[in-house]
C-alpha positions as CSV (number, residue, x, y, z in Angstrom):
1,X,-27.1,141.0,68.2
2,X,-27.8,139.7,64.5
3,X,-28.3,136.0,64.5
4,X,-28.9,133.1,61.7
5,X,-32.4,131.8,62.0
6,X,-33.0,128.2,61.1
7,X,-36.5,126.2,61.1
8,X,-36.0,124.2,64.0
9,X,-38.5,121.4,65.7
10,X,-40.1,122.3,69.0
11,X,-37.6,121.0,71.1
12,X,-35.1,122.2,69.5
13,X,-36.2,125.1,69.8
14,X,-36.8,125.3,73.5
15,X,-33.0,124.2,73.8
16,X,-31.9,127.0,71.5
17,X,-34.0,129.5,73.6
18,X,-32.5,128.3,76.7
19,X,-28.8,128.7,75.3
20,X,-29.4,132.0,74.3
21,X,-30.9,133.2,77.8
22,X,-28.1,131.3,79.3
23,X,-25.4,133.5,77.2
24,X,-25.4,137.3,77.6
25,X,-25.2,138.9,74.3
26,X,-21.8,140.0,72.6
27,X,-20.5,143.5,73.8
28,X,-17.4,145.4,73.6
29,X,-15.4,144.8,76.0
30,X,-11.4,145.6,77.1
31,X,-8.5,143.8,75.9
32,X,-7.4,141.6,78.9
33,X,-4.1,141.6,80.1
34,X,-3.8,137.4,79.4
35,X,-4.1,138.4,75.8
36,X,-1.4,142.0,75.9
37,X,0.9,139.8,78.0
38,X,1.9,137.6,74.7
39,X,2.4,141.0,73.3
40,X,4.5,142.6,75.9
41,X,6.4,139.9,76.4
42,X,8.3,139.5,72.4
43,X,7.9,143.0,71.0
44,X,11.3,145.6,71.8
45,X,11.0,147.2,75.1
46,X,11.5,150.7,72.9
47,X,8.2,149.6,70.8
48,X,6.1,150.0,74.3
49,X,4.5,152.7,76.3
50,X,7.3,154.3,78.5
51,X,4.7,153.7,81.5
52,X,4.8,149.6,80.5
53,X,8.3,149.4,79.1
54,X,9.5,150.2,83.0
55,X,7.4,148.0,84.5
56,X,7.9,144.8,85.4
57,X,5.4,141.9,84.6
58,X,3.5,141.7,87.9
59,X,3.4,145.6,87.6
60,X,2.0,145.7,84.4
61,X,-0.7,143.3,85.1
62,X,-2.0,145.6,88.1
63,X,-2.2,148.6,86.1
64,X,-3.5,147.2,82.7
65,X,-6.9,148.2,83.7
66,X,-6.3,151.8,84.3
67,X,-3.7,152.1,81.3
68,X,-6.8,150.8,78.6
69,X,-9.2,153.2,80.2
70,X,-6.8,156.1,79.8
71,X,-5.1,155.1,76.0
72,X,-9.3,154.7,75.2
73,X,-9.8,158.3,76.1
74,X,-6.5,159.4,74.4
75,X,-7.6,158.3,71.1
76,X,-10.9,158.8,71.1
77,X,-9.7,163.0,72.0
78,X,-7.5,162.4,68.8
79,X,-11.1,162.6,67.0
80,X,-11.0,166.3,67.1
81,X,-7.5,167.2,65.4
82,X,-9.6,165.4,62.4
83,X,-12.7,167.1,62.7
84,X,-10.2,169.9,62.4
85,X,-8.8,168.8,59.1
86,X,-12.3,167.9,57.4
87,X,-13.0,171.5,58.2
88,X,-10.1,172.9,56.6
89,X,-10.9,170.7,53.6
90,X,-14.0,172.0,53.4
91,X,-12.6,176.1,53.4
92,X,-10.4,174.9,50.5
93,X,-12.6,172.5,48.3
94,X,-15.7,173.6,49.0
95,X,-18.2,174.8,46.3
96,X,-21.6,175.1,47.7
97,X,-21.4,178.0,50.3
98,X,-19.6,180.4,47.6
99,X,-18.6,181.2,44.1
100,X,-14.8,181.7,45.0
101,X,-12.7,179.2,43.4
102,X,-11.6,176.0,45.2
103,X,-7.6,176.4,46.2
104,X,-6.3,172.5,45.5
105,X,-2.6,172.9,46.0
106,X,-2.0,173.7,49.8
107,X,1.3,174.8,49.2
108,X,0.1,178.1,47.7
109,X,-1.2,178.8,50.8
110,X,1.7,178.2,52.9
111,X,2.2,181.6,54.4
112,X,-0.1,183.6,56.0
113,X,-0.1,186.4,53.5
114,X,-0.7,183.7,50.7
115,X,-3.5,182.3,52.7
116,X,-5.4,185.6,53.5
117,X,-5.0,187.0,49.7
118,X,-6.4,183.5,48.3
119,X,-8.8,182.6,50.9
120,X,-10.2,185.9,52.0
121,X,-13.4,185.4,50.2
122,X,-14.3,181.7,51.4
123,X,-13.4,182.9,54.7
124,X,-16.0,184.9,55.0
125,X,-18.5,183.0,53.0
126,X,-18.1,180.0,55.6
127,X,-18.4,182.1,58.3
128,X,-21.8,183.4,57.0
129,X,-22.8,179.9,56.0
130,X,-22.2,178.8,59.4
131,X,-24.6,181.5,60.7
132,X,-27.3,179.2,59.8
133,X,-26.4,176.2,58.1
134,X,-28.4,174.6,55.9
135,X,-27.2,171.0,55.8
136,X,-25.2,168.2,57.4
137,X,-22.0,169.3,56.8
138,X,-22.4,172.8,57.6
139,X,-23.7,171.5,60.7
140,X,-20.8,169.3,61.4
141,X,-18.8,172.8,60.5
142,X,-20.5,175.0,63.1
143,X,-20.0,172.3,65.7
144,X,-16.9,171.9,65.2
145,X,-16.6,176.1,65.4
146,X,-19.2,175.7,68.8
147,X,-16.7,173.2,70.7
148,X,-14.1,175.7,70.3
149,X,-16.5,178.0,72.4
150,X,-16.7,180.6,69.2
151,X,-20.1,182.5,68.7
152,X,-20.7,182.1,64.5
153,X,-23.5,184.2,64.8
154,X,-21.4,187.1,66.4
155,X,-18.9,190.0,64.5
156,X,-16.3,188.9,66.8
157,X,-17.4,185.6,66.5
158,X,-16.6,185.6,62.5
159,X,-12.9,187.3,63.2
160,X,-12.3,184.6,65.6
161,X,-13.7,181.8,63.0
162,X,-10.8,183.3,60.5
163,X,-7.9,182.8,63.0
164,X,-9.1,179.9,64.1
165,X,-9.1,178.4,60.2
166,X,-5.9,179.9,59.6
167,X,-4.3,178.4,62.8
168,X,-5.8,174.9,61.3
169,X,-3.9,175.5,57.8
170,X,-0.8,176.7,59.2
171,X,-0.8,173.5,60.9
172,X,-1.9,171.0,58.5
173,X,0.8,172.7,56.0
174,X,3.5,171.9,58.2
175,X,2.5,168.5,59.1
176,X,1.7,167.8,55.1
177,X,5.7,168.7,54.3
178,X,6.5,165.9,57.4
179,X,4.5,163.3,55.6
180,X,6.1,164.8,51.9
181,X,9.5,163.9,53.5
182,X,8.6,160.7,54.2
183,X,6.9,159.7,51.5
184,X,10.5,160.9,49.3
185,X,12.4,158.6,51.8
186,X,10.2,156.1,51.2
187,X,10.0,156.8,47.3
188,X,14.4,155.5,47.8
189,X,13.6,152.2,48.6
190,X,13.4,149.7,46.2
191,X,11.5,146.6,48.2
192,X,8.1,147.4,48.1
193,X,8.2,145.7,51.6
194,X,10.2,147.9,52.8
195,X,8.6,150.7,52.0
196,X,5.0,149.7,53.1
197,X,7.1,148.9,56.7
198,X,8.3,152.9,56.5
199,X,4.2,154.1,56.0
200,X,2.8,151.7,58.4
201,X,2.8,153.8,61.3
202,X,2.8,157.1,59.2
203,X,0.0,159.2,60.6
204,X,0.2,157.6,64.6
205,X,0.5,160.8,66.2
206,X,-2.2,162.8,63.5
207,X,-5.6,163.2,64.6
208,X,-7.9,160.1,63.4
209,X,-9.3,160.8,60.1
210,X,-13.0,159.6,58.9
211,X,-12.9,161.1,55.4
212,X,-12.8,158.3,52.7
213,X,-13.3,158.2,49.1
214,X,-14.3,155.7,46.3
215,X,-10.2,154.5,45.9
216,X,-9.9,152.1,49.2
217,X,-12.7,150.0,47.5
218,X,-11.3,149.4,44.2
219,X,-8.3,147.9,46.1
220,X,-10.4,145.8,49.0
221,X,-12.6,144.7,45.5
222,X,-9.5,143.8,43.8
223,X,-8.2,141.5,46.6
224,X,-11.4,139.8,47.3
225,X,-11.4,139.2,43.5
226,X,-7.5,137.5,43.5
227,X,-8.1,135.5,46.8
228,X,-11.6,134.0,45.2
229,X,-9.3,132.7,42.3
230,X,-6.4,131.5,44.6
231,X,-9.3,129.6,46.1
232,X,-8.7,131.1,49.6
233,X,-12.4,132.1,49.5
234,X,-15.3,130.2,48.6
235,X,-18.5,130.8,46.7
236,X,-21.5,131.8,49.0
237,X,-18.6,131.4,52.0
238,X,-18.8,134.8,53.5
239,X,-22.0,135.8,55.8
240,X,-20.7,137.6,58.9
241,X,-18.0,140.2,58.0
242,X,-16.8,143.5,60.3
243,X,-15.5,146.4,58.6
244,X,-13.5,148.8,61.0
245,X,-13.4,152.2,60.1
246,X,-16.4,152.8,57.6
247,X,-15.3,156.5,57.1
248,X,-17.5,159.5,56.3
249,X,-17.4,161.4,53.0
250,X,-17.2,165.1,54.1
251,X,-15.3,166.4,51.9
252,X,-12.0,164.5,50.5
253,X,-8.6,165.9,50.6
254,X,-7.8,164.6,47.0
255,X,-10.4,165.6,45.0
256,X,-13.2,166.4,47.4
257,X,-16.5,168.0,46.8
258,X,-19.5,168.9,48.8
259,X,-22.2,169.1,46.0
260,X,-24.0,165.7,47.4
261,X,-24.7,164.7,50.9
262,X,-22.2,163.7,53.7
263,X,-22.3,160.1,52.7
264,X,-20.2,156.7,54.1
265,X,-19.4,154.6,51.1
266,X,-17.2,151.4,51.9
267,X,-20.1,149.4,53.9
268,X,-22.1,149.5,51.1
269,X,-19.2,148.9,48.1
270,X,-18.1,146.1,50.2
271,X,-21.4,144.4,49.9
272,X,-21.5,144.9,46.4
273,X,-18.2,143.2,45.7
274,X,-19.1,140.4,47.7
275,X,-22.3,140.1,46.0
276,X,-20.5,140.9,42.0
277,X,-17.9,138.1,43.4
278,X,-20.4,135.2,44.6
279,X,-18.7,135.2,47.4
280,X,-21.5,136.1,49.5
281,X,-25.7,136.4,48.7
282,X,-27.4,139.4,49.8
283,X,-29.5,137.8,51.7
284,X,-27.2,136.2,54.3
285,X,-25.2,138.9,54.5
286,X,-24.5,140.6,58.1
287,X,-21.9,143.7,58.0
288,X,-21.3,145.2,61.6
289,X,-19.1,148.5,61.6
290,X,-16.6,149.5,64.3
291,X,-15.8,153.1,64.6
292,X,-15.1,155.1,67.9
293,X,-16.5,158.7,66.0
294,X,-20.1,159.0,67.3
295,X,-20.9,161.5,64.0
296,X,-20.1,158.2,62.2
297,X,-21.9,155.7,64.0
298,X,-24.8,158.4,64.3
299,X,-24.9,159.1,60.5
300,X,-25.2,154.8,59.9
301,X,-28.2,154.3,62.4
302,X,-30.3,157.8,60.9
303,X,-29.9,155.7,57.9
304,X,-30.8,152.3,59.4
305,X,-33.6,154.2,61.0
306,X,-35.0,155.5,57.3
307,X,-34.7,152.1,55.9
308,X,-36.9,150.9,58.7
309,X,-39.4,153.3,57.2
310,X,-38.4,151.8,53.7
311,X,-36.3,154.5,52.3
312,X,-33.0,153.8,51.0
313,X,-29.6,155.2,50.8
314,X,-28.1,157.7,47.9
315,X,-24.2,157.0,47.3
316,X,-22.3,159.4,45.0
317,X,-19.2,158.0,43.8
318,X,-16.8,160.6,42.1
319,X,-14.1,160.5,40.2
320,X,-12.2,163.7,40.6
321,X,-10.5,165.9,37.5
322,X,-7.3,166.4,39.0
323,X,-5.9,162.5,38.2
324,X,-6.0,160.6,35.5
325,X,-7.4,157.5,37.0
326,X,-6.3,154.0,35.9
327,X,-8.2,151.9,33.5
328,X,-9.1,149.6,36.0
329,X,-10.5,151.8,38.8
330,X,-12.4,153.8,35.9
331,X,-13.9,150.7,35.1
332,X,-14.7,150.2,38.7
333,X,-16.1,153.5,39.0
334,X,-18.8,152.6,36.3
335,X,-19.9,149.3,37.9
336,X,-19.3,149.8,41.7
337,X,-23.0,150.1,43.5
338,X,-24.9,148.1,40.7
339,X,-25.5,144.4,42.9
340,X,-27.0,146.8,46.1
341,X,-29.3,149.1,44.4
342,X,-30.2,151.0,41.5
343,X,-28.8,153.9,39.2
344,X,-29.9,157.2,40.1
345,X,-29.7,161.2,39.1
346,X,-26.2,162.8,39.6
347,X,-25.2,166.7,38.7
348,X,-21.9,167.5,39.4
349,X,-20.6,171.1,39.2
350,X,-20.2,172.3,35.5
351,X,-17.2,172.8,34.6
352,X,-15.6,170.7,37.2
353,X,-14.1,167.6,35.8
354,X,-15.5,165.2,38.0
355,X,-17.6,162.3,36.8
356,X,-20.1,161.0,39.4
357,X,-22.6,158.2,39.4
358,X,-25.2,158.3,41.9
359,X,-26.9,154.5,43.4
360,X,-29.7,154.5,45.6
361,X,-28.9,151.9,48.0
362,X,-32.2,149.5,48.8
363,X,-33.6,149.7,52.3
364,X,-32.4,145.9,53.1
365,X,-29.1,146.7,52.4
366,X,-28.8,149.3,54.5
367,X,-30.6,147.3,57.5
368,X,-27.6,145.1,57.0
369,X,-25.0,146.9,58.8
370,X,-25.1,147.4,62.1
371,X,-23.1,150.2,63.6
372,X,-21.4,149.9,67.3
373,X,-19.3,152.0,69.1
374,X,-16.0,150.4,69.3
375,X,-11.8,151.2,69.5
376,X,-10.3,148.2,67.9
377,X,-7.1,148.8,69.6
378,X,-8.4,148.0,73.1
379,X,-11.7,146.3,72.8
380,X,-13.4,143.2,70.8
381,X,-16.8,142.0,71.2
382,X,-17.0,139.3,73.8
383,X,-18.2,136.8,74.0
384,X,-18.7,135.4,70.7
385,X,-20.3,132.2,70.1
386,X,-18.5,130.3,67.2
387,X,-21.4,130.8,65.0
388,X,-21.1,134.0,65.5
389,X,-17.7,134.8,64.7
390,X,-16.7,136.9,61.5
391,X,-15.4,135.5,58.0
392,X,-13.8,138.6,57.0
393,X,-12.6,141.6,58.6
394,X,-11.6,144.6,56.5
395,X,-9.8,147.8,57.4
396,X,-8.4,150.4,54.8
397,X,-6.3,153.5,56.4
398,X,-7.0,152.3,59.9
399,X,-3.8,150.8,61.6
400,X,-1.6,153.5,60.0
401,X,-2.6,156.0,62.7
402,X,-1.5,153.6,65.4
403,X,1.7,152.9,66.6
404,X,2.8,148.4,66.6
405,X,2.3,148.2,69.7
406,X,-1.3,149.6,69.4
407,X,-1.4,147.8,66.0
408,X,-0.7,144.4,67.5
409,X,-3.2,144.7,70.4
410,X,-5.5,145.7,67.2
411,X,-4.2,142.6,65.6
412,X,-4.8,140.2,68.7
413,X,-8.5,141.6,69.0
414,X,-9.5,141.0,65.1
415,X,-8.1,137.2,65.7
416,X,-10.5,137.0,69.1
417,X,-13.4,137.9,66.8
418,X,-12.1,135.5,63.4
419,X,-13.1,132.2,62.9
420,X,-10.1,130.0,62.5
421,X,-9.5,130.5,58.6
422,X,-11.4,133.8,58.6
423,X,-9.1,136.5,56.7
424,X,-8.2,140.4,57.5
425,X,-7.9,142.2,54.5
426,X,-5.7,145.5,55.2
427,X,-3.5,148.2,52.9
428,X,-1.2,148.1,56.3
429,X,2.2,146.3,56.9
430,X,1.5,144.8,60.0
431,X,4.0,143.5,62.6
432,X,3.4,139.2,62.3
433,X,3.8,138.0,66.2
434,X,4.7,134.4,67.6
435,X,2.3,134.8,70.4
436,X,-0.8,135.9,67.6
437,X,-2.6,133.1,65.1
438,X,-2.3,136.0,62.3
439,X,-0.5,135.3,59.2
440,X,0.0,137.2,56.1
441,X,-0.9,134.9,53.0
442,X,-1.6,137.1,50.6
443,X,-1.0,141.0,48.8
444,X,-2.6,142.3,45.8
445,X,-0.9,145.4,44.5
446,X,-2.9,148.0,42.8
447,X,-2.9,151.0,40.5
448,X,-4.8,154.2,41.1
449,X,-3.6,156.6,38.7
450,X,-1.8,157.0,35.4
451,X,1.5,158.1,37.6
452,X,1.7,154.8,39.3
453,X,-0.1,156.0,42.5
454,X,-1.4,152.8,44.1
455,X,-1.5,150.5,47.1
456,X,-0.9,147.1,48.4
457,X,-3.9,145.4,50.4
458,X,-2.5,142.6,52.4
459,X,-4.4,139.4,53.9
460,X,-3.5,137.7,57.1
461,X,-5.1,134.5,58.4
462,X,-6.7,133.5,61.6
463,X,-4.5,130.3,62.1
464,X,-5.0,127.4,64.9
465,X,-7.0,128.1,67.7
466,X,-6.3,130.3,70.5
């Protein structure tokens, strides 16, 4: 547990030590009914689970337990559908396991025959690759291949890799013209309100994605900067701050490229807005990630564990050729990473398009965040002095996989972990209950790209006490 060290006389001191022996140290632990129960009780009976819809109160209550334990393990399995998609990115946009060119428009590899005439070369390249792969994400690859019980190293094995791929692309393609749909019907509507309350449970029954990319942070960046002129955040006011969701950088689905290291981006741009911003110094500054992907939280403590040894972190931030980014988010592009470390060598692909900066991140800000294991929809840590309760929680393209049910037990756990005031930044709509102290005080809409592709990153409040 990170704590705030003050010089304290001798028997203060002795108090202090006594306190913290007396209190066991924060943890996650379950959502208890007590706090589901204001939940259960106001949102429509169609909104719930069937199994707690037909259950009466007392029911409920008695079978909470089991019903977190098994909704914990359902969404935590919902890992692998993802791993499956980073995978398929990775056939299509890949560039350092063959010379084949990258296919960016999945729709011209709807059908099987397309996807065997355009792909038939990277096909086979991965599969060789994954014979013996020479870095982290060709290692993430052939795991992925491995868990499917698939030999890579085998003939038979590499047929079986091909079908496999090609039953992961016949799948995403289908789901991708679901979400095309939607996104037209939402494209109708003219309240922007309405339309973020169409995409906010968009992608609750696709697998949980980690990829991220440079965009998210422009918009968290950009909201930080409009609530520190509204006044709703202080200079030097933000020292403990969670981040749910940090995301890994396998290979983007946009403009993704796997010329530079698997990397996790948004813990450390986070830092450097609040630093650019005042409102935080880099000092005082504790970031604790929550993620329930083990290859995330693995790939944050190997890189606590080299800044230990003093080494620090490399960050590639890319700016793809296939949009023409906005003014503002170019201009982000260039300064983003300059308040955590320092400017470093960056080649991207010739002939590519992309623009890429490259920051080696110091060793202290890396030994700032602190990774743990934890499902933000069931679990919170607990118990948490008030001292030790977060200023600001942030989570980009995290509640959108969830239905509101599952979004408001989300929402009840970030306000267990808030400080009264403390703020949730978030680019999801989320449902405002009587029975939670959340309340939405704020948007900031941005702008992404030339053809008006942007987002909306709202902030609700911790309010009263609870």
């Amino acid at each position: 547990m990170i704590r705030s060290f003050f010089l304290l006389s001798s028997a203060s001191l002795l108090l202090t030590i006594g306190v913290l022996r007396a209190q066991a140290p924060a943890a996650p632990a379950n959502i208890p009914y007590a706090d589901a129960r204001s939940i259960l009780d106001v949102l429509r009976s169609d909104l719930l689970p069937p199994e707690l819809r037909a259950a009466t109160p007392v029911e409920r209550q008695a079978i909470w337990p089991d019903w977190v334990a098994r909704r914990d393990g359902d969404i935590r399995a919902r890992l692998a559908r993802a791993d499956e998609d980073s995978l398929l990115n990775l056939l299509l946009l890949g560039t350092t396991f063959t010379r084949h060119p990258r296919v960016t428009d999945l729709a011209a590899v709807r059908t099987r025959e397309a996807a065997l005439e355009r792909l038939a070369g990277r096909l086979d390249d991965l599969a060789d690759a994954l014979t013996s792969p020479r870095d982290e994400r060709l290692r993430f690859a052939r795991d992925v291949i491995l868990g499917r019980g698939i030999d890579a190293t085998s003939a038979q094995g590499k047929l079986q890799i091909r079908e496999y791929l090609l039953g992961i692309l016949e799948r995403v393609a289908g789901e991708t013209e679901g979400f095309a749909r939607t996104a037209a019907a939402m494209s109708q509507l003219d309240d922007p309100v309405a339309r973020l309350a169409l995409s906010a449970t968009n992608y609750r029954d696709r697998g949980l994605s980690s990829d991220t990319s440079l965009v998210p942070n422009f918009a968290v960046d950009r909201a930080l900067d409009d609530l520190h002129a509204a006044g709703r955040l202080r200079p030097r006011s933000i020292r403990r701050v969670a981040l749910i969701g940090p995301g890994l950088d396998v290979i983007d689905r946009r403009d993704g490229y796997d010329f530079y290291p698997v990397q996790t981006i948004q813990p450390f741009a986070l830092v450097d807005s609040l630093v650019r911003l005042g409102l935080a110094v880099p000092d005082g500054l504790q970031i604790a990630t929550f993620d329930v992907s083990a290859r995330v939280n693995g790939h944050l403590e190997a890189a606590r564990e080299r800044a230990r040894s003093g080494r620090g972190y490399l960050v590639h931030v890319a700016l793809g050729g296939r949009e023409r980014w906005s003014t503002e988010l170019t201009a982000y592009w260039a300064r983003v990473g300059m308040r955590v470390g320092d400017a470093a060598a960056a080649a991207p692909p010739a002939g590519s398009g992309v623009r890429v900066r490259a920051i080696q991140v110091r060793p202290a800000v890396v030994l700032s965040v602190v990774p743990q294991d934890l499902n933000i929809v069931l679990q919170r840590l607990d118990p948490l002095a008030p001292a030790e309760r977060f200023d600001l929680v942030v989570a980009t393209n995290v509640f959108i996989y969830y239905d509101v049910f599952e979004q408001s037990l989300a929402l009840a756990n970030v306000a267990r972990m808030l400080r009264p005031g403390g703020l949730l930044l978030s680019n999801t709509l989320l449902t405002e209950l009587p029975g939670l102290p959340m309340a939405r005080v704020a948007h900031t809409d941005v702008v992404y790209t030339d053809t008006a592709v942007g987002d909306r990153v709202m902030a609700y409040e911790r309010t009263g006490s609870w």
